[in-house]
C-alpha positions in Angstrom: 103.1 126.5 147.3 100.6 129.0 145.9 101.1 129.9 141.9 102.1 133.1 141.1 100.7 135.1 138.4 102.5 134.5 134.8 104.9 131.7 136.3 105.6 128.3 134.9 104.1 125.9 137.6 103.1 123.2 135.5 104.2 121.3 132.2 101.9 118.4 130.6 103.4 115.6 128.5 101.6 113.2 126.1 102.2 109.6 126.6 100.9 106.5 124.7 100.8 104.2 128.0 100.1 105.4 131.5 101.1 102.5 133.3 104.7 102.3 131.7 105.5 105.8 132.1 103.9 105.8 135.9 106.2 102.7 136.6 109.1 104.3 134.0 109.3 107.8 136.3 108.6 106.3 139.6 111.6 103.7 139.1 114.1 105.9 137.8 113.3 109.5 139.6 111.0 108.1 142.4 108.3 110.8 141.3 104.9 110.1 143.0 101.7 110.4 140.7 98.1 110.4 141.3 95.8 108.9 139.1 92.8 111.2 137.4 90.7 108.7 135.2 91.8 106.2 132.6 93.3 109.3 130.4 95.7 111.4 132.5 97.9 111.3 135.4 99.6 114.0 137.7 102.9 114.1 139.4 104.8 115.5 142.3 108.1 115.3 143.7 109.8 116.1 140.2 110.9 119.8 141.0 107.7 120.7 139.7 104.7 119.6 139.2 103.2 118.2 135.5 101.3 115.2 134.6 101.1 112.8 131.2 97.4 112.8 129.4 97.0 109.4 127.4 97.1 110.0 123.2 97.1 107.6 120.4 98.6 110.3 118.5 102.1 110.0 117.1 104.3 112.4 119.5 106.3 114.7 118.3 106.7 117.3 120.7 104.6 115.9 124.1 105.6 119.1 126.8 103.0 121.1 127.2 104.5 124.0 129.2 101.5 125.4 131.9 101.4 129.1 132.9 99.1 130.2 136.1 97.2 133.7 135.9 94.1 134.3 138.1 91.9 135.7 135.8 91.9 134.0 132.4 90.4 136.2 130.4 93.0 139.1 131.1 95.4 136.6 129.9 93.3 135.6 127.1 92.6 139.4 125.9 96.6 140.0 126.2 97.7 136.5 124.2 95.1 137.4 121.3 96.0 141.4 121.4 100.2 140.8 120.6 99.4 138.3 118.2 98.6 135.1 119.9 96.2 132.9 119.0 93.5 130.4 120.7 93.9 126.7 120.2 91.6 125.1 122.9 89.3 127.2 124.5 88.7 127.9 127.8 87.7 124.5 129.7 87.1 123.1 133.4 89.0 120.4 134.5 89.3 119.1 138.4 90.8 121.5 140.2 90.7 124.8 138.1 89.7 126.2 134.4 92.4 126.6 131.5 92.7 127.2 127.7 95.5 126.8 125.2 96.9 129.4 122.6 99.6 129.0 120.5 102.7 132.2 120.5 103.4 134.5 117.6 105.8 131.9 116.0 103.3 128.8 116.9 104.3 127.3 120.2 101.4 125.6 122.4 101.1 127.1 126.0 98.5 126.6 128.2 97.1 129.1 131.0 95.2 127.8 134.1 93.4 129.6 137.2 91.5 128.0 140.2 88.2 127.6 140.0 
């Protein structure tokens, strides 16, 4: 399915062990992942798709909620304008480009576009 602009298509958890969680989700909810380096893994087949990038960071709140816009530097301007603020900046990864901001009262987003 092709993203639409400013629609939640993506959410990103933390996890500690990628091997457990891949074997954890695929057992219980039969979710299919694909594997992108020793440091993060992508799934399908879930209602939507997410993935799990490795941390040795305590989790406290591991959903990281993915937005898709097609021009991230509208989005960027518009976050930062209403009171928004930038908490990784914009970086490539396979597939696309994306940055992080945090919301007026401090909730972590992320925005992604193709590359």
């Amino acid at each position: 399915m092709k993203p639409t602009n400013n629609h939640i298509n993506y959410v990103e958890f933390k996890a500690h062990d990628l091997e457990v969680i891949k074997r954890f989700y695929t057992t219980v909810f039969g979710w299919q992942f694909t594997d992108y380096g020793e440091h993060y893994i992508a799934f399908e087949a879930s209602g939507i798709s997410g993935g799990f990038e490795k941390t040795e960071q305590p989790i406290t709140n591991g959903a990281l909620i993915v937005i898709y816009h097609d021009n991230l530097n509208v989005a960027k301007a518009k976050i930062l304008e209403l009171g928004g603020t930038l908490s990784v900046a914009i970086f490539s990864f396979p597939g696309g480009r994306r940055f992080q901001f945090l919301d007026p009262s401090g909730n972590e987003l992320s925005v992604w576009c193709h590359e």
